[in-house]
Structure formats: structure tokens, C-alpha cells
N, C-alpha and C positions, 0 to 999 in steps of 0.2 A: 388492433386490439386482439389478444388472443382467440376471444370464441370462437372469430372463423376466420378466413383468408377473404369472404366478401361477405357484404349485406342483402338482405333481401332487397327487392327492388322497392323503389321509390312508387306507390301505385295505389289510385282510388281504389276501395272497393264498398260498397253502401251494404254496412250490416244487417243492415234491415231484410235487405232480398239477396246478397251475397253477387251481386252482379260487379262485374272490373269495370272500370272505367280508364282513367288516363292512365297512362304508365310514363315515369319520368327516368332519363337515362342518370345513373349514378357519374358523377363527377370525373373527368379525367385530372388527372396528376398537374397537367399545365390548367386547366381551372383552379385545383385546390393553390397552386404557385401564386397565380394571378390574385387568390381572395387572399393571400397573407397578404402579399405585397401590399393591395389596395386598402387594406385594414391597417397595413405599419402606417403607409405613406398617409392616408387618414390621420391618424393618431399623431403624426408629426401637427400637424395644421390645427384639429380639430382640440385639442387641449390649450393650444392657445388664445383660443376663442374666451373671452370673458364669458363667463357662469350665467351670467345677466342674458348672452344672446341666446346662450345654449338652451335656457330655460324657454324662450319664445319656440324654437323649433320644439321643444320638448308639449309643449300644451297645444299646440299647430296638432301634434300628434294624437294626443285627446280627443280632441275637436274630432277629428278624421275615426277613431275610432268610432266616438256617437253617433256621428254620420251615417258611417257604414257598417252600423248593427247588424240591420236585417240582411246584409249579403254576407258579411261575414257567420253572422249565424247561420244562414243557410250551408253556406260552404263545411261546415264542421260538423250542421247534422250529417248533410249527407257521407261525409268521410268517419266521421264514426261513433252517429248514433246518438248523439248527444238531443234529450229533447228540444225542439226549437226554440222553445221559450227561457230555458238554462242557457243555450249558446249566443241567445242575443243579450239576456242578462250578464254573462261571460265578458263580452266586446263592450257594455258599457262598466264593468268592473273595471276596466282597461282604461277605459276614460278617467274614472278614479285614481288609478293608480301613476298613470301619468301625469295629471294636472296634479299632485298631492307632493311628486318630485321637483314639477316646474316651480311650485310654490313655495317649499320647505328646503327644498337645492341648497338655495344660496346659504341659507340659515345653516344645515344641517353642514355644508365643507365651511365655513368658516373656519378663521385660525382659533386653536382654542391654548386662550393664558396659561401656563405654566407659571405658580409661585416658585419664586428661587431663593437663596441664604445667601446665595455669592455675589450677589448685583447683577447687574446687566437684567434683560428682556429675554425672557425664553416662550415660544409658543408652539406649539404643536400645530402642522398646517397637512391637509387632507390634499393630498396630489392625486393625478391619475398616475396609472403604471402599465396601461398601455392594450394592443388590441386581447379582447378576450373571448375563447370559447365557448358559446353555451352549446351545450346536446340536452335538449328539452324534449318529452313526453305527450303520447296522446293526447293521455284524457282532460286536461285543457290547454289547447292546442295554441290559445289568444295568453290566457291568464299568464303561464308559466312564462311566455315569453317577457310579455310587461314587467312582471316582477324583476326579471333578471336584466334585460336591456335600460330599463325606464331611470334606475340612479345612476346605472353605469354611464349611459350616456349623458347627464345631468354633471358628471363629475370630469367627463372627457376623457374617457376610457373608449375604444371601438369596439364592435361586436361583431365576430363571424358566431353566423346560425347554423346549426346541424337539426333538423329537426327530427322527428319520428319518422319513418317511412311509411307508415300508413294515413300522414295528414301532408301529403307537400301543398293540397290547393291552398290549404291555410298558412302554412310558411312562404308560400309566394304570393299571398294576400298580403301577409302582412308587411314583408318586403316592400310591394308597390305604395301601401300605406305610407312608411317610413320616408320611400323615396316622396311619394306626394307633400310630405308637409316637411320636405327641404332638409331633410336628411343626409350631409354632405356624400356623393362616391364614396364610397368604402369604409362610412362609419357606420356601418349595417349594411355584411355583405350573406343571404343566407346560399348554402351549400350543400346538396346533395352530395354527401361522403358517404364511404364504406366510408368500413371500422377500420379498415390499415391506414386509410385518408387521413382518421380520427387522432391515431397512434402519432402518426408523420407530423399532424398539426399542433399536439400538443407536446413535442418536442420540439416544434419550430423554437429558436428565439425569436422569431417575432411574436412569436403567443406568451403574453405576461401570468395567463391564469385560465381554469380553468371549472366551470359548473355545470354539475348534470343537476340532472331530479329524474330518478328512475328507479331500476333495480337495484337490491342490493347487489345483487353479480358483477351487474353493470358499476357499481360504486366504486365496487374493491380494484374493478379492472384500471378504470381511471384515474383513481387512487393512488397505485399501483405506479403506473406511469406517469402521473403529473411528478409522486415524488423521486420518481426514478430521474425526471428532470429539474427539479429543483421548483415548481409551479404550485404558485396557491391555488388551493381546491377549495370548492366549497358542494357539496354532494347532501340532494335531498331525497331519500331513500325509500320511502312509505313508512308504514307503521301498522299496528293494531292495537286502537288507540281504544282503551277503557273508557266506558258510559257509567257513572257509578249511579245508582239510584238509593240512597238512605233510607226515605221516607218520601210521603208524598200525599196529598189530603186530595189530590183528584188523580185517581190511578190512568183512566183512559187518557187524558191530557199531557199526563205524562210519558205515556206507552205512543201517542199521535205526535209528539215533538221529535222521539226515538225512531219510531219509522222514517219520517219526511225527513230526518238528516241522514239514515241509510241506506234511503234510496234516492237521496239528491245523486245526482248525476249517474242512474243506475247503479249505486253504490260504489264506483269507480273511485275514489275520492282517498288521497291517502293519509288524511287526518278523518275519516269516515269513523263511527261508532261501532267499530266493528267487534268489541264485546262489549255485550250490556250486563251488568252485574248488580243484581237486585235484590236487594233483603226480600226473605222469604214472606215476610205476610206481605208483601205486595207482590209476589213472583206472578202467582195464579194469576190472578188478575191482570197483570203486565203482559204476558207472553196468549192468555185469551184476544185483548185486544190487538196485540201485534198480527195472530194470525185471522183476525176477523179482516183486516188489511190486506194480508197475504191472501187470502181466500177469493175464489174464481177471477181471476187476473188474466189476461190475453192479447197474446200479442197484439200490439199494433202498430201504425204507425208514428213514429216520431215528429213528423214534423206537423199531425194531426193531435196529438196527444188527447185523443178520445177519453173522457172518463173510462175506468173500468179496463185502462189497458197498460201496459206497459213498453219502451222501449228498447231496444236491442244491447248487447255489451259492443266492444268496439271492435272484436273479430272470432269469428268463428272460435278459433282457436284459446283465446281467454273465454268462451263460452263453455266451452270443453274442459279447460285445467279447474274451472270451478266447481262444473260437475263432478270432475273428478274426488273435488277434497270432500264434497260435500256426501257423496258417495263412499269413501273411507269413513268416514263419521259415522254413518247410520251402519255399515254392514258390520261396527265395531260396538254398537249399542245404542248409539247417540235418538233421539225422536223428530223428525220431520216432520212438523203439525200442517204446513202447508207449503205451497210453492215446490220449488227444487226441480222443473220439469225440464231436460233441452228438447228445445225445438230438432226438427229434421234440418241438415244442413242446405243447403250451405245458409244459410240465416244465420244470426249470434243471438239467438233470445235463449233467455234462462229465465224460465217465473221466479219472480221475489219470495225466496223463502223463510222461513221459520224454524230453526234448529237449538234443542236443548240440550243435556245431559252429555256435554262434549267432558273426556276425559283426559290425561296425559298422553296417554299412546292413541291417540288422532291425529290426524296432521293439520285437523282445523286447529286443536290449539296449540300450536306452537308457527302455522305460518298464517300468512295475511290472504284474509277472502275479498278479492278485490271484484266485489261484486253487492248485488241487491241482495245477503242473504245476512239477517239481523239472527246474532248467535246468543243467546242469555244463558247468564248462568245465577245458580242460586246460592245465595251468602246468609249468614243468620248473623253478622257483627261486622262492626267499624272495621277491626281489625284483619278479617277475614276477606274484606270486600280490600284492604289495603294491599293485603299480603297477593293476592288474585292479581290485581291494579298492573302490580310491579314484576308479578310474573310472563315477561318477555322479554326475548333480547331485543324489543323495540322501546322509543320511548320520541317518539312523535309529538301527540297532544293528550290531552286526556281530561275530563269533565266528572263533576261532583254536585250531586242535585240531592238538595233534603230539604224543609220549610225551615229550620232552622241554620241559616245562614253560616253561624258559629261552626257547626259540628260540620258540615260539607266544606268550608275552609281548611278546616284540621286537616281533613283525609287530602285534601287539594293541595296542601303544602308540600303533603308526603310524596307525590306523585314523581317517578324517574321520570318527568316530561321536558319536551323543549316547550312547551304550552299547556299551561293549566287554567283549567276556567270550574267555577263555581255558579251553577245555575242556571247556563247556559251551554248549548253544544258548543259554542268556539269563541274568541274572542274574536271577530274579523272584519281589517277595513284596509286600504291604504295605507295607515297610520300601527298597524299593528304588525310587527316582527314575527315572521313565520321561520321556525324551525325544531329540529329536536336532538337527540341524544342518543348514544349506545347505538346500535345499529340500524337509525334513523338517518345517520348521516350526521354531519355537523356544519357550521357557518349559520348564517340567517340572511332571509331576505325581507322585503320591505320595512317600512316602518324608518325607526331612526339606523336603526342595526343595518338598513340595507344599504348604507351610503358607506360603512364601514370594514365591508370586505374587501375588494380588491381597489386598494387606496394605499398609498405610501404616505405613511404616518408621520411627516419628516418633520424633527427636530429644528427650529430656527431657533438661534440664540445670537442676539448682541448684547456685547460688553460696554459696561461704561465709560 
């Protein structure tokens, strides 16, 4: 891939105290050989496995996730930072999401009828097409995987893993996972690549497609060369996803739903609430409450998560580029009512902060704050708060909250999203299609949508 001739290294380091731990050697060229191969020759076997048995191995994997919560959770705080209680919540979302494919599989690849004018039987039938790419992301390190391996294998498609290079304990957690609940050789093989490894594999022929979820840089580059080889992509890119607030007959309730989803997973999160946009007679009140939240906040430990403290971002280095934005903001007029602090390094803590009065010429408002820092801004109409909504070149997710059900619909229909919800931060379960728009990326993953990607749609018709 072009950003560089190699990757950073494969290597713990615990945000929290900035301390290294394991270091994992990056792939050699006869490994990256050995995982196509093992993932084609897979893919030959493992598609012709009835759906029926596919699905037993696929809830075997569930199982195994529930299981091993508290060690997988462990392992993802300690690599980056993630509260302990979110990363074990994390590994049983995974159990969800697994057992939801083992269940709805068969149902959802079924052949589906085709009405015809000329006679004969036509149907539409859902094939696999064969071993596929993921290059998955930090900040959930469990979740991003499930999603993307959990239909794929349910449909008998194979998975080679690239993971992030700051979580392998977790991509070779979930490997022994996959292997333990009978996971054939090489239909889940994960892989420490560089980016040229990346390049190589997804021009293999043996790679039928390929999925990130990450940067947009990282999208276009992917992108870029899936279509320079002819490969389906499916690329999930973040976002800066609009919080609208209309109205509201209990302000703090609503300003307490607003934090606790901006700072679920240290705000790391890229369908996060990352602008709040609120009619003005609730503003005052809205943005009081937010920073009475943000106010005397201190580092702590994560896997302690003491009242009164907060947890680390996932590397020094994202601790620093947030500072940074957040920093352009205020020295360009913007108000920092609380938080906004970096720790001394090498730690990754940034207190949760509070930013108002962001303008055009910020960089907070036009890039994404992948962080604990809740930005509001002030609207005095529907159409104002619409027109704001739509102003990004993201279009992720996006939420619409007023007591009047009707009128937050309206503004919710309007929304450039790949998800819109009314009244709630997110719609989210197993069961629900995550994706977005514009330069969010495009494709979807679970739900019914997620059996739908990398699937050969094929045509069967007999004549009379």
C-alpha cells in the first residue's frame, strides 16, 4: 500500500502507563503464501459443507466467546485501554452476533423466487465467492471482527485477518477461539502483514474481496487497489455523526444520555455523537449539564474504573492528534468549558471535554474527534439543525430526539445517513445493518445486509 514501504510493528503497549510489552514479528512473504493458499484450499472444502453444519461450528463460536469474556476482555483492556467492563461487554456482543448468523444463516442464503412471464423457474441463490480480506481496527478489537467474519463464514466464504498493529494479543485470541470451536485449517487464518503484504494479497486471485473499517486514507488506498484488481470492497470509514436535540421536557436526562454515548468507549467510537446540535432554549442548560460531567475527571485506571476517573485513548499518539484539534478550536475562538487536559507522556489520557462555539475555519468542524470530547453547537430551527446535520462529507449514523415523535422523524428522514434513528442514540443489535454514505464508506455489515456482501448472486433458471 502506498503510505509506506513497511508497517509499524505488531506490539503491545498498555495506554494507560505507556509501558511495551510483547513485540510480534511482521509476516514473511512465504507465511503471507502459505495463508492464501490455506484460505483458497479451505474455501475449496469448506463451501461445500451444508449451511446446517456450518452454522453448528458458527454458535460453538458464540459459546466460546461467552466463555472467554473476562480473558478476552482483559487482553483488549490491557492493549488499548478499553474500560474492562465495555471489553467484556464487547466479547459478549460477539456471542450475539455469532449465534444471530448461526440462527438466521440458513434463512437469510436461502434461494429467493424470482416471478417470470416466460415459464420455466427462476431463483436467485446466494453462493459464496471465496477466501476474503479483512484489515480490521483497534477500537473494537472483538466486535469488528464478528461482524465481518461471523456471515461470511455462515455462507462459506474464508477469512485471512490483518488486524491493527496495536492489538495482536486480541487477533491471536481470537484465532485460538475460532480454532477451538472447530474452525476448519485455513477458514480463518489471522496475519501479521505490512501494508505491501496487504497490496500483494489483495491482488492475489485467491482473494475474492476485500473489507476494511478504518481511515478514510486508509479507504481510498484500498479502494484504490481492490478496484485496480477487479475485487469487491466493502470499506467502513468513521464518521461525525449528528446528535440533534429539538426539544426536550427533561434537559439534564437528555444532556446524561448525550455524554454516556460520547464517552462510551472513550469516545473512540465511529458512529459516536460526535456533534451535538441543540435548539437554543435548551442549549444553556444542555452544555451546563454536559460540563458538570466533564468537570474534575482523573485519570485512572481502566481496568478499575473508579468513579470520578476516566480511561486512557488507545495511544499516546491519538491522545496527541486530538489535542491537537481541540487546540486549533479554542486558539481560533471556539470555548472549552471543561476537560481538554493531555496527560504527560508516555500515557494516552486526554480529560473528557466540553467544546462550544466551533466555526468553519476549525478543523474540529470539518474532521472527526475520535475521542471523549462532546462538541455542541447552537441552532434556533428544524431547518437549521437540518441544514448543520448534513453539513459533512461524512454520513455514518445520525439521531433525532424531540417529545414529539412526528417532528424528529421529519428532520430523521432528511438525514445524508447510512443510519438514522429517532429518539434514541443508535439502533443496535445483531439484527440491525450497520453502515453509511458519502465518505463513510459504503457496503453494510450485519443484520440481513450482512449476508449480502461478498455473495454471488447467481441466477438459476429452469425451463419448462
Amino acid at each position: 500500500m502506498s503510505q509506506s514501504q513497511t508497517s509499524p510493528a505488531y506490539q503491545i503497549v498498555n495506554p494507560a502507563t505507556g509501558a511495551v510489552g510483547q513485540t510480534f514479528d511482521t509476516a514473511t512473504d512465504a507465511e503471507i503464501e502459505a495463508a492464501l493458499a490455506s484460505a483458497h484450499a479451505a474455501y475449496v472444502a469448506w463451501k461445500d459443507v451444508p449451511i446446517e453444519e456450518r452454522a453448528k461450528v458458527v454458535h460453538r463460536i458464540a459459546e466460546l466467546f461467552v466463555e472467554r469474556k473476562d480473558e478476552l476482555g482483559a487482553i483488549a483492556t490491557l492493549e488499548m485501554g478499553k474500560p474492562l467492563s465495555e471489553a467484556v461487554g464487547e466479547a459478549e456482543f460477539c456471542g450475539d452476533i455469532f449465534d444471530y448468523f448461526a440462527n438466521e444463516g440458513p434463512t437469510l442464503a436461502a434461494d429467493q423466487p424470482i416471478k417470470t412471464f416466460s415459464g420455466g423457474k427462476a431463483v436467485v441463490q446466494k453462493l459464496p465467492i471465496g477466501a476474503l480480506l479483512g484489515i480490521m481496527p483497534w477500537n473494537y478489537p472483538f466486535y469488528q471482527i464478528a461482524r465481518f467474519a461471523a456471515p461470511n463464514l455462515m455462507l462459506g466464504n474464508t477469512i485471512i485477518l490483518k488486524h491493527a498493529e496495536s492489538v495482536p494479543g486480541s487477533a491471536l485470541a481470537v484465532a485460538q477461539l475460532l480454532k477451538d470451536a472447530g474452525v476448519p485449517d485455513g477458514a480463518y487464518v489471522n496475519v501479521f502483514a505490512s501494508y505491501d503484504q496487504v497490496e500483494t494479497m489483495i491482488a492475489d486471485p485467491r482473494v475474492a474481496g476485500v473489507s476494511l473499517t478504518g481511515s478514510e486514507r486508509a479507504g481510498a488506498v484500498v479502494a484504490s487497489i481492490a478496484g485496480k484488481n477487479l475485487k469487491k470492497c466493502v470499506l467502513e470509514l468513521g464518521g461525525s455523526d449528528p446528535y440533534v436535540i429539538l426539544d426536550t421536557d427533561d434537559v439534564s436526562a437528555a444532556a446524561d444520555t448525550a455524554w454516556e454515548t460520547r464517552i462510551s468507549n472513550t469516545g473512540q467510537a465511529c458512529n459516536s455523537n460526535k456533534r451535538m446540535i441543540v435548539m437554543d432554549d435548551v442549549f444553556d442548560g444542555f452544555v451546563a449539564r454536559l460540563t458538570e460531567h466533564a468537570s474534575d475527571l482523573r485519570p485512572g485506571d481502566p481496568t478499575a474504573e473508579e468513579e470520578g476517573t476516566f480511561a486512557p485513548l488507545s495511544s499516546r499518539a491519538a491522545a496527541e492528534n486530538l489535542a491537537a484539534q481541540v487546540e486549533d478550536a479554542v486558539s481560533k475562538g471556539a470555548t472549552l468549558h471543561a476537560g481538554g487536559v493531555l496527560s504527560e507522556g508516555p500515557a494516552a489520557y486526554y480529560s473528557p471535554a466540553v467544546l462550544t462555539g466551533i466555526t468553519t475555519e476549525m478543523r474540529a468542524y470539518r474532521e472527526e474527534l475520535f475521542g471523549p470530547v462532546a462538541v455542541v453547537y447552537k441552532v434556533s430551527g428544524d431547518d437549521e439543525a437540518l441544514a448543520l446535520a448534513n453539513d459533512t462529507v461524512y454520513g455514518l449514523g445520525g439521531a433525532v430526539f424531540s417529545t414529539d415523535p412526528e417532528r424528529a422523524a421529519k428532520i430523521a428522514q432528511r438525514l445524508d445517513v447510512g443510519m438514522s434513528n429517532v429518539n434514541t442514540p443508535a439502533g443496535e443489535g445483531a439484527e440491525v445493518p450497520f453502515g453509511g454514505v458519502k465518505r463513510s464508506g459504503f457496503g453494510r455489515e450485519l443484520g440481513p445486509l450482512g449476508m449480502d456482501e461478498f455473495v454471488n448472486k447467481r441466477m438459476f433458471y429452469v425451463a419448462d
